[in-house]
PAMAR-412575 format. One record per residue (C-alpha): residue number from 1; x, y, z. Coordinates in nm, 3 decimals, always signed. Last residue first. Layout:
N
+-----+---------+---------+---------+
: num :      xx :      yy :      zz :
+-----+---------+---------+---------+
: NUM :       X :       Y :       Z :
...
+-----+---------+---------+---------+
END
This chain:
191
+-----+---------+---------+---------+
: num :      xx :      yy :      zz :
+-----+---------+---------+---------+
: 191 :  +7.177 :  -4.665 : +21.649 :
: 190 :  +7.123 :  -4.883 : +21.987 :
: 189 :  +6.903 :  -5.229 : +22.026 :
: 188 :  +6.567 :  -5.163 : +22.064 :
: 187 :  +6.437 :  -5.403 : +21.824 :
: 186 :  +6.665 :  -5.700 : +21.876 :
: 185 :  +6.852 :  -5.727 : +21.558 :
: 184 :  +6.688 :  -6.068 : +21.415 :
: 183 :  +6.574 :  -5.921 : +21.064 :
: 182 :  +6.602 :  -5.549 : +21.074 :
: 181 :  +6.401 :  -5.456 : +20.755 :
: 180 :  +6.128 :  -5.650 : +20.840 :
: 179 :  +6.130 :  -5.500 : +21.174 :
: 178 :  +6.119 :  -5.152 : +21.042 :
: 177 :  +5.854 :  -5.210 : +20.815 :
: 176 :  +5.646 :  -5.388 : +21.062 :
: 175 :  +5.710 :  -5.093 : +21.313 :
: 174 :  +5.582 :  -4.809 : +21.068 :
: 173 :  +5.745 :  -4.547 : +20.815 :
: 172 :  +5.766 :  -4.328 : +21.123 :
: 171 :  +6.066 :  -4.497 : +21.214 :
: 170 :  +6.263 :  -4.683 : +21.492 :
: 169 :  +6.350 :  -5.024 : +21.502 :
: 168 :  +6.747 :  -4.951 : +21.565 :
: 167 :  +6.641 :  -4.720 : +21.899 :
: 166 :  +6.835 :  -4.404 : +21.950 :
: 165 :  +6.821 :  -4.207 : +21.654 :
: 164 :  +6.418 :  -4.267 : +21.555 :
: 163 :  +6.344 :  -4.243 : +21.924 :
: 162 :  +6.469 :  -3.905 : +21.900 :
: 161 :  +6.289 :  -3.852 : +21.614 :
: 160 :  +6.002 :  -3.952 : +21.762 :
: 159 :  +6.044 :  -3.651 : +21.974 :
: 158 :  +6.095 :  -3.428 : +21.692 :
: 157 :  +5.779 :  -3.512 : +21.523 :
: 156 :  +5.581 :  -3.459 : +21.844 :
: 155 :  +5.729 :  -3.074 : +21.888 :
: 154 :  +5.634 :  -3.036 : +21.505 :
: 153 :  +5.315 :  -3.111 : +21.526 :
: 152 :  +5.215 :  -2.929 : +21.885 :
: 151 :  +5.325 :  -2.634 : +21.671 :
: 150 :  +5.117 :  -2.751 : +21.361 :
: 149 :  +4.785 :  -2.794 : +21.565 :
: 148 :  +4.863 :  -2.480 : +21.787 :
: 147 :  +4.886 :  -2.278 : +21.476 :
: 146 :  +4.537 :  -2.414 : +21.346 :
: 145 :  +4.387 :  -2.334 : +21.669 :
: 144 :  +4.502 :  -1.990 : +21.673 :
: 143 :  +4.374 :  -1.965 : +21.314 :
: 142 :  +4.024 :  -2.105 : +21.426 :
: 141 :  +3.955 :  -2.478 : +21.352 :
: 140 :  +3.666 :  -2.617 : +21.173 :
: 139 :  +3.877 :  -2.519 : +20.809 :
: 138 :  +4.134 :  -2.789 : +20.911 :
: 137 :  +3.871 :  -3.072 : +20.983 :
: 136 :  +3.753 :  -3.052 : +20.674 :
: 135 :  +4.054 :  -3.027 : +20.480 :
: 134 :  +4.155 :  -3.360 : +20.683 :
: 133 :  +4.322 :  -3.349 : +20.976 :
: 132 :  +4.685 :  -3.602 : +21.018 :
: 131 :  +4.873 :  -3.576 : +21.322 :
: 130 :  +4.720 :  -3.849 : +21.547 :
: 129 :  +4.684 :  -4.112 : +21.272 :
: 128 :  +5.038 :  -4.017 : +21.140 :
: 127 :  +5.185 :  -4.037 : +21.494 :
: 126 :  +5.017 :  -4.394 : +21.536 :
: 125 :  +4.795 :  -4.349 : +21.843 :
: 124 :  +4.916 :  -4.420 : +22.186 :
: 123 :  +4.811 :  -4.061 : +22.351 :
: 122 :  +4.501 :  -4.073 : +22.095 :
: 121 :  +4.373 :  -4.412 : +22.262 :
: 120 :  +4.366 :  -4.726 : +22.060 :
: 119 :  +4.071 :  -4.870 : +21.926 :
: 118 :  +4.009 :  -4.616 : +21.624 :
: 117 :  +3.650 :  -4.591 : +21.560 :
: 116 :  +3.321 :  -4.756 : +21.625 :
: 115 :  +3.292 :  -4.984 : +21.403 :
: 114 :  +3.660 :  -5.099 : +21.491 :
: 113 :  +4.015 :  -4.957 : +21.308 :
: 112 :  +4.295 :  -5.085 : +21.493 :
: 111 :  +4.423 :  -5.344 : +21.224 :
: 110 :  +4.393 :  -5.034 : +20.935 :
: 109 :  +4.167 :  -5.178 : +20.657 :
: 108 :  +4.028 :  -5.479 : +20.837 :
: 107 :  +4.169 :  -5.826 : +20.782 :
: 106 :  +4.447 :  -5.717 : +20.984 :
: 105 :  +4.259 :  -5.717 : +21.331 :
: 104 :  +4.487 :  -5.573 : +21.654 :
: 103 :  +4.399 :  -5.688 : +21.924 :
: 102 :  +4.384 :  -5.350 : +22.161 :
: 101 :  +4.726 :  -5.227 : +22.342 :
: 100 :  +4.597 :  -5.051 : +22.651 :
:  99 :  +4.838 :  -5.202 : +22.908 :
:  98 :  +5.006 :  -4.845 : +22.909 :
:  97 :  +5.374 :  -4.991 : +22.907 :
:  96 :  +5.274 :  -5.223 : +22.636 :
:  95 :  +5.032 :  -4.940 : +22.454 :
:  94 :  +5.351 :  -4.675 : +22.493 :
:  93 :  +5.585 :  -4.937 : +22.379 :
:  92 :  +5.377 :  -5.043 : +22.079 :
:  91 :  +5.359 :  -4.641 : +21.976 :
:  90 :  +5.714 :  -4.526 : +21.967 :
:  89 :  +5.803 :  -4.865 : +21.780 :
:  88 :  +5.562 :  -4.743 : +21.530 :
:  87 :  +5.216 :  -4.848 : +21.427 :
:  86 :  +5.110 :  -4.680 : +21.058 :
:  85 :  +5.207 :  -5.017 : +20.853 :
:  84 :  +4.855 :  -5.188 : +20.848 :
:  83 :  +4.711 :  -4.808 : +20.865 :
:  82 :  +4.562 :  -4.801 : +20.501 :
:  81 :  +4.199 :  -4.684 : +20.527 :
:  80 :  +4.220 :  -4.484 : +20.778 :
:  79 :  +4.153 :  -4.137 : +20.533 :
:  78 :  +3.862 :  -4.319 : +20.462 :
:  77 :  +3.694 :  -4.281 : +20.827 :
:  76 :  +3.361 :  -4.281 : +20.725 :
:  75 :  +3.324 :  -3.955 : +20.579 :
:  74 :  +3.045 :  -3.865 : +20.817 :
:  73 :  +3.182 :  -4.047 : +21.122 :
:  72 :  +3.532 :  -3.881 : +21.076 :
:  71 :  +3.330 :  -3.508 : +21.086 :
:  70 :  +3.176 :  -3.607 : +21.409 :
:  69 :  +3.516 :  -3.721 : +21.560 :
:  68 :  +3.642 :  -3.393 : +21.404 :
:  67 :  +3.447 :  -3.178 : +21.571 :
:  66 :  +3.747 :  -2.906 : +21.543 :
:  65 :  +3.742 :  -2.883 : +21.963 :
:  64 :  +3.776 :  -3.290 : +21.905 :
:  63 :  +4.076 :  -3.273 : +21.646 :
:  62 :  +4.185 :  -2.956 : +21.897 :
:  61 :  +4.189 :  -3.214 : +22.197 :
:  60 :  +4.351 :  -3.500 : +21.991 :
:  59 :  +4.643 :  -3.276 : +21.936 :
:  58 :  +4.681 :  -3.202 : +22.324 :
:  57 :  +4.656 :  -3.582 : +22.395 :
:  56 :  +4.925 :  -3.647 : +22.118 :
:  55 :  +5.136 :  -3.372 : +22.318 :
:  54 :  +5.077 :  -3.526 : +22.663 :
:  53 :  +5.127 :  -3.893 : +22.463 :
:  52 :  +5.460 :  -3.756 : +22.320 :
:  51 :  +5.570 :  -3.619 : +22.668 :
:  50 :  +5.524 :  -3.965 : +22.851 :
:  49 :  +5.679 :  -4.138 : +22.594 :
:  48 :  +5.982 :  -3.928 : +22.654 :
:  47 :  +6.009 :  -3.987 : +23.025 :
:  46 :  +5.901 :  -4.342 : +22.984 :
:  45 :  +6.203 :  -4.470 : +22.735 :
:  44 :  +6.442 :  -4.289 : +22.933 :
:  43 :  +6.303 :  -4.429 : +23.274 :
:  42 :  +6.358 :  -4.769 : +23.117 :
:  41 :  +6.680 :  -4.686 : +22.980 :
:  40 :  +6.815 :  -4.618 : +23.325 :
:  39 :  +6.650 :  -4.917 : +23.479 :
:  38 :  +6.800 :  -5.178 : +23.242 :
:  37 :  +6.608 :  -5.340 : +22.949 :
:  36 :  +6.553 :  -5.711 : +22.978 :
:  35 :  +6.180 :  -5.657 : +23.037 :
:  34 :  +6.143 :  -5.400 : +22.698 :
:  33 :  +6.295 :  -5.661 : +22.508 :
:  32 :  +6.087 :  -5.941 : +22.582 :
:  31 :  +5.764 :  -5.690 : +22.511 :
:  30 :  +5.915 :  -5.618 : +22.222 :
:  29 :  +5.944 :  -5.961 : +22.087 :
:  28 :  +5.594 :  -6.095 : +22.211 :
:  27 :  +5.423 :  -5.775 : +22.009 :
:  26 :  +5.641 :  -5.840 : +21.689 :
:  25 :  +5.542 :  -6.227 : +21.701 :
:  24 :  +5.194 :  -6.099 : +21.741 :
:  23 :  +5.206 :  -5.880 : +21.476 :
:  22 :  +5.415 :  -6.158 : +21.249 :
:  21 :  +5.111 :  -6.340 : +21.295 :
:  20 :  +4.849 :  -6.096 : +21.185 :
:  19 :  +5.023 :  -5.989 : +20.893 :
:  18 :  +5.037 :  -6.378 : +20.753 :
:  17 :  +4.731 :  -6.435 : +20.856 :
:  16 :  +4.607 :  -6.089 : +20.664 :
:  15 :  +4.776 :  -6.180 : +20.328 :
:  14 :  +4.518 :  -6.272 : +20.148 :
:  13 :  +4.284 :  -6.047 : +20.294 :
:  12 :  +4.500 :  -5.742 : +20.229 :
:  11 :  +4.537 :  -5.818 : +19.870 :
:  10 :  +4.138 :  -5.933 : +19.839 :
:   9 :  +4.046 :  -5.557 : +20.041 :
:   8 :  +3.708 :  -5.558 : +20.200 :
:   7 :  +3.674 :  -5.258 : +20.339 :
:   6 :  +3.562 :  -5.289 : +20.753 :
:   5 :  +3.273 :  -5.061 : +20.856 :
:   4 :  +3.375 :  -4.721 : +21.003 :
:   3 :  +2.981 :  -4.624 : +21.080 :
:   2 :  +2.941 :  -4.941 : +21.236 :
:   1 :  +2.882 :  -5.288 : +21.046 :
+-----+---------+---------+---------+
END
């Protein structure tokens, strides 16, 4: 395996097909949804996306600045070890409008987690992927840095709350939550 390797996991294997299929089901759905949308909501939906991934791209700049892509590889990538739920609606439409959306694997520890890293790119990444820094990571950066990391922070958390109050499948808490949760509402329908 690559330096990530894959954790084997019984729970998560077991229920991995399962995972796997309601993913695609998920993927199919929004994708559906995001065709029958109207123009105006469209060009609502890309004007903010557009401003999470500039800040996500920002983040993932001071992560890198921080040598935290070297600092991941030493540790592993443990603090990925959980992502099955970590995708948001936020995210899904960004990789779907994007066309960058990688297959996603749940037998592995987080479904976007190869031996080589995270598959998706930091401007689609799950907000907590994209937000979190290890101790580590933290005392790399500078204190101007460090600011700049919590600023960008709390600029991105805002804007997914705004997809959080408009869109019925949106949460931090994850997309397969969400959907779970919603049954047969169509995903973007309106808080």
């Amino acid at each position: 395996m690559g330096f990530f390797g894959h954790f084997y996991d019984p729970v998560h294997t077991m229920t991995s097909c399962n995972r796997a299929q309601e993913w695609e089901q998920l993927v199919l759905r929004l994708q559906r949804e995001l065709t029958a949308l109207d123009r105006e909501e469209r060009l609502w939906i890309q004007q903010n996306l557009h401003h999470i991934q500039t800040l996500q791209r920002q983040l993932h700049q001071l992560f890198c600045m921080a040598g935290g892509p070297e600092i991941c590889a030493r540790c592993a990538g443990s603090c990925c070890e959980h992502g099955h739920n970590h995708m948001t609606l936020v995210n899904l439409l960004a990789a779907q409008l994007e066309g960058c959306l990688p297959q996603a694997d749940f037998s592995c520890s987080c479904p976007f987690l190869g031996d080589s890293g995270c598959a998706l790119p930091a401007a689609v990444r799950p907000y907590n992927c994209v937000t979190f820094i290890c101790e580590a990571i933290e005392a790399a950066m500078d204190t101007e840095q460090r600011l700049r990391f919590y600023r960008l922070d709390q600029q991105l958390r805002e804007l997914y709350q705004l997809f959080d109050q408009r869109y019925a499948a949106s949460s931090l808490r994850g997309l397969l939550i969400a959907s779970r949760r919603l049954g047969n509402v169509p995903l973007l329908s309106r808080c």
